[in-house]
N, C-alpha and C positions, 0 to 999 in steps of 0.2 A: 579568191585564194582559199574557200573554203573546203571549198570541193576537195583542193589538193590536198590540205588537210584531211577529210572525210578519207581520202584515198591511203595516203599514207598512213593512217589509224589502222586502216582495214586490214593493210600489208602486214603492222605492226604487231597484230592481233592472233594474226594466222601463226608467229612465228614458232611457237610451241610446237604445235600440232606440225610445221616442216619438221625441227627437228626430232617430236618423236618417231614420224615416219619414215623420215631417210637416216636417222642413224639405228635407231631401235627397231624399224623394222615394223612398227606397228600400226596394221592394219585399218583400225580404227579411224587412227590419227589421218590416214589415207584419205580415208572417206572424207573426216571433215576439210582436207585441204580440196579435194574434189568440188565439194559443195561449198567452201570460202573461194573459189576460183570462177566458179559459175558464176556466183553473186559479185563478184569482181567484175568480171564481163559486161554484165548486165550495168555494174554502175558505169564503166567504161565508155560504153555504147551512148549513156544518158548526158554522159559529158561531151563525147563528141557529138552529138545531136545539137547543145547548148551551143557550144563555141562556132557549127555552124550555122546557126541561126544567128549568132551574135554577130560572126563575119559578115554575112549577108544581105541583114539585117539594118 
């Protein structure tokens, strides 16, 4: 359940930079949801990797 946690953190963290980007329009804020989205991805991937190894396993 930690992971979930880890996940949820990650979401949690980003939220600033959502909403300076889609309400304010800022640029910047763009980028880092960009690159917190990537890094999203990647832990995503690392958790579906886990659960299917744990099913299979």
């Amino acid at each position: 359940m930690s992971r979930y946690a880890e996940l949820k953190s990650f979401v949690d963290d980003m939220a600033d930079d959502f909403s300076k980007f889609y309400d304010k329009g800022n640029k910047a804020a763009g980028t880092r949801v960009r690159k917190g989205m990537q890094e999203l991805k990647k832990v995503a991937q690392e958790i579906r990797v886990e659960v299917q190894a744990s099913k299979n396993g």
